[in-house]
C-alpha positions as CSV (number, residue, x, y, z in Angstrom):
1,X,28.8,-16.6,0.6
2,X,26.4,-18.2,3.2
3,X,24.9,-21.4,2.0
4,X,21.9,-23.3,3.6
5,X,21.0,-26.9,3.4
6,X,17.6,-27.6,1.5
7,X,16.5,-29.7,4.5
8,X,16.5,-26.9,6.6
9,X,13.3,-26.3,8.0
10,X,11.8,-22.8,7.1
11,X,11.4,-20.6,10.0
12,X,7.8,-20.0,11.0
13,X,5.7,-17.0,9.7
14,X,5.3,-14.7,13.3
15,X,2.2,-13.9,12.5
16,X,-1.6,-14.6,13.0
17,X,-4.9,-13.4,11.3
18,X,-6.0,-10.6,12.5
19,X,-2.9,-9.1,13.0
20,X,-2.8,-5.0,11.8
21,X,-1.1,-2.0,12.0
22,X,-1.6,1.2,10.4
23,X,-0.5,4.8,9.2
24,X,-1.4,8.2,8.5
25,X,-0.5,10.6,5.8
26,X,-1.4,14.0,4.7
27,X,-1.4,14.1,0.9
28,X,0.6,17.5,-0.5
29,X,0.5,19.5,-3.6
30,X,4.2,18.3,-3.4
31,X,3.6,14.6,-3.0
32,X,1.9,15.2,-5.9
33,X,4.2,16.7,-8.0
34,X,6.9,14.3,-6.6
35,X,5.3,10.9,-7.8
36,X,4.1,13.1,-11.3
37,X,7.9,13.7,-11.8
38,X,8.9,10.1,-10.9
39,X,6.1,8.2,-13.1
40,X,6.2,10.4,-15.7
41,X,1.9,11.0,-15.0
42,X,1.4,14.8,-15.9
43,X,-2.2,14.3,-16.2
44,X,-3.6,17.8,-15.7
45,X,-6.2,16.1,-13.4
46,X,-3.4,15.8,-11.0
47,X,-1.3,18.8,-11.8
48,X,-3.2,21.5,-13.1
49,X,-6.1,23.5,-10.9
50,X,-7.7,25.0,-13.9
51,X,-8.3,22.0,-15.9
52,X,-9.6,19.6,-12.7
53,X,-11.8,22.4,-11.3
54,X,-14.0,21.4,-14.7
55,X,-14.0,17.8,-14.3
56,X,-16.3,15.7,-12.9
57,X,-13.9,15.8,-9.5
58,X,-13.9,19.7,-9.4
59,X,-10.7,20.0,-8.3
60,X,-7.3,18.4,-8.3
61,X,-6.7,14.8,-7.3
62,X,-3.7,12.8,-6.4
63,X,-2.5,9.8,-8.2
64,X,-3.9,6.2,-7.5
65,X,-0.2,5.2,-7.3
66,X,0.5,7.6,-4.5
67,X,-2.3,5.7,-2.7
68,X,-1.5,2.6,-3.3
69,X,2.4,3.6,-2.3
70,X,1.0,4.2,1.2
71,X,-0.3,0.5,1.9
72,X,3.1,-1.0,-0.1
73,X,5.2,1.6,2.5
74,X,2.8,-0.2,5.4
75,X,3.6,-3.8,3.9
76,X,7.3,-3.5,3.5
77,X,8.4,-1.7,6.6
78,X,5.6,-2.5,9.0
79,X,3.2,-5.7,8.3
80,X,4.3,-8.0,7.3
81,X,7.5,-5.9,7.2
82,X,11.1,-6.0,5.7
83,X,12.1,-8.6,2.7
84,X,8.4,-8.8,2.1
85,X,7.6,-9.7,-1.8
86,X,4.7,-8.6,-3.0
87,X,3.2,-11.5,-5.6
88,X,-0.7,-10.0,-6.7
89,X,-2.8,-7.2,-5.5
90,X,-6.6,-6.4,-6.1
91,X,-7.5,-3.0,-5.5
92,X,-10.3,-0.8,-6.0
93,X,-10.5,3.3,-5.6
94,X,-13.6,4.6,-4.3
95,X,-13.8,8.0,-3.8
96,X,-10.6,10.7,-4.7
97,X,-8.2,12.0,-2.7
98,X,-7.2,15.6,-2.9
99,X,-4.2,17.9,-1.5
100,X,-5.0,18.1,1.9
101,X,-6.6,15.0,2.6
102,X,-5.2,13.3,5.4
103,X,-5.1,9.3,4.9
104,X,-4.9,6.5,7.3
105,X,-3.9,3.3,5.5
106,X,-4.8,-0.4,7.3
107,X,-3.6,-4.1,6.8
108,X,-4.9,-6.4,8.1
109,X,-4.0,-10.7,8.0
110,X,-6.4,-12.4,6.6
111,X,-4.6,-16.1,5.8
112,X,-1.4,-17.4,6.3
113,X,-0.3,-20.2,4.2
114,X,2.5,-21.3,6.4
115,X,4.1,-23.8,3.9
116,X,4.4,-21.3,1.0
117,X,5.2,-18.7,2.9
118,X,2.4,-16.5,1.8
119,X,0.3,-14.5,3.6
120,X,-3.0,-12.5,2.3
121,X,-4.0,-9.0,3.6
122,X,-6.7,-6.5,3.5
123,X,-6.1,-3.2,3.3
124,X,-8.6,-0.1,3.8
125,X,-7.2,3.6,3.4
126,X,-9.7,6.4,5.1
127,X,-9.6,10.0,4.3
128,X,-10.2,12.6,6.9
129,X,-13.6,12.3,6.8
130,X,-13.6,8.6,7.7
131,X,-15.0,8.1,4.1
132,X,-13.2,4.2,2.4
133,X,-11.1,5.5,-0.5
134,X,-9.5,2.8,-1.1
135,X,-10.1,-0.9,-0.5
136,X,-8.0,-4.2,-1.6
137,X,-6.4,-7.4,-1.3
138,X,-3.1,-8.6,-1.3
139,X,-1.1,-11.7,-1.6
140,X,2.5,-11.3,-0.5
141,X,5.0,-13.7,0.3
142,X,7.5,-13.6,3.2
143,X,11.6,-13.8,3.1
144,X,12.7,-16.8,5.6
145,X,15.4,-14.0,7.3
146,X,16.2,-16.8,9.7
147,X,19.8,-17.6,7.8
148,X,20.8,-13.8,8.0
């Protein structure tokens, strides 16, 4: 078992505001079902054609959580990247995403509180159509990987 002293100054946070990456992903019928199945969401807006075609959408839409899986996939293995914690998001959906649609999610640093080891984001996911579907913030907090 590794142990650290508690005097051991934290190592600092590598990065700076305005720091972003990116990526892009087109949404399936099968990504769909996938994150249906895992959930346990069968809403027939996201599974069935019939049913969504008479809804104010007119067609089928994916799940808010497949979205919002795209910007915690950019968080955790991107930016900030591995052992990252998230503590509080704030997100808002703005237009649907269907099968199809091809989304490019983006973080960006916004603050860095370099003490607590926390470091606040803004993330923006297009669709094809460079339309803003979704729009957020988020608060996460950084593992010191220094000692490992």
């Amino acid at each position: 078992m590794k142990t650290t002293s508690i005097n051991t100054p934290q190592s600092e946070i590598r990065l700076k505001v305005g720091d972003r990456a990116s990526i892009k992903k087109t949404i399936t019928k099968k990504d769909i079902l996938l994150i249906a199945e895992l959930i346990g969401d069968y809403n027939p807006v996201h599974m069935d054609d019939s049913f969504a075609a008479r809804t104010r959408f007119k067609g089928r839409i994916a799940h808010g959580e497949l979205i919002t899986g795209l910007i915690s996939a950019l968080i955790g293995n991107v930016l900030p990247g591995p052992g990252t914690i998230y503590l509080s998001q704030n997100i808002r959906f703005l237009k649907p995403v269907r099968p199809d649609d091809t989304i490019a999610s983006t973080v960006e640093v916004m603050n860095i509180i370099q003490e607590k080891r926390i470091v606040q984001l803004h993330a923006t996911c297009h669709n094809q159509h460079d339309q803003i579907i979704l729009e957020g913030e988020y608060t996460v907090l950084i593992e010191d990987t220094k000692d490992y």
